[in-house]
N, C-alpha and C positions, 0 to 999 in steps of 0.2 A: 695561358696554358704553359709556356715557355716557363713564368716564376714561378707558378705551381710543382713544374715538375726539380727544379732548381731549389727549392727552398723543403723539399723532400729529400734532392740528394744532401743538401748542408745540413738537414736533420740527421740523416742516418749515417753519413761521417763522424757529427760530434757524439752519436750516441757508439760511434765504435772506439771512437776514443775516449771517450767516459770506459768502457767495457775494458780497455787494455791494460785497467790499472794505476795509470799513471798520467791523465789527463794531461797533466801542463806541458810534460816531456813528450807524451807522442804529439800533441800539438805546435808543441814551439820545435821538435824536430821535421815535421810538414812543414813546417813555414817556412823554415829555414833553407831545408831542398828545395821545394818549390820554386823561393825568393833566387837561389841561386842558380836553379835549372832556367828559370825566365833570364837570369841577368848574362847568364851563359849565351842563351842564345841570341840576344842583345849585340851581346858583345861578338857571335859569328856571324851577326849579319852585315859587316862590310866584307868578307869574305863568301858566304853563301848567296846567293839571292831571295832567302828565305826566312823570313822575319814575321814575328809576332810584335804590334805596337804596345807600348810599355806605358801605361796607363793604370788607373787604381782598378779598374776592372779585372782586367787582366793579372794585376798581381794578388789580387784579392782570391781571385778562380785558383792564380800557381801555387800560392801560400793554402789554400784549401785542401785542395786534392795534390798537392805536388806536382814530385814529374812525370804520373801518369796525366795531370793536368796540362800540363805545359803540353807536352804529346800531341794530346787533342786538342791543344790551340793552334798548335801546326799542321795540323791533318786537318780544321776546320777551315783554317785559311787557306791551306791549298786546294781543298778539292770545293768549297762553298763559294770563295772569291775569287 
């Protein structure tokens, strides 16, 4: 159920960036934030005690959805783990 509903949202993200016109550009500028909102927080977690592990998953979810992604990998792991 869990890649069901996962493989729904990677559908209708890439059909919103097909929609914007300019496919490569809104997607290589997700991935880009994303890559950098994950490496960000990466990098504040010897300061925070709040950290997301940095893994192909993880960067695959931040590169997709960005840093409303990245968000929800910190709000998933703090209130699920």
């Amino acid at each position: 159920m869990v890649y069901l509903v996962a493989g729904v949202l990677c559908v209708a993200i890439l059909i919103v960036f097909k929609k914007s016109g300019s496919f490569i550009k809104a997607f290589l500028s997700s991935a880009l934030g994303g890559a950098t909102a994950l490496c960000a927080v990466s990098a504040l977690s010897y300061f925070v005690p709040l950290s997301v592990g940095l893994n192909w998953y993880s960067l695959a979810f931040s590169c997709l959805f960005s840093v409303p992604g990245v968000i929800f990998l910190l709000l998933s792991k703090t209130f699920l783990f």
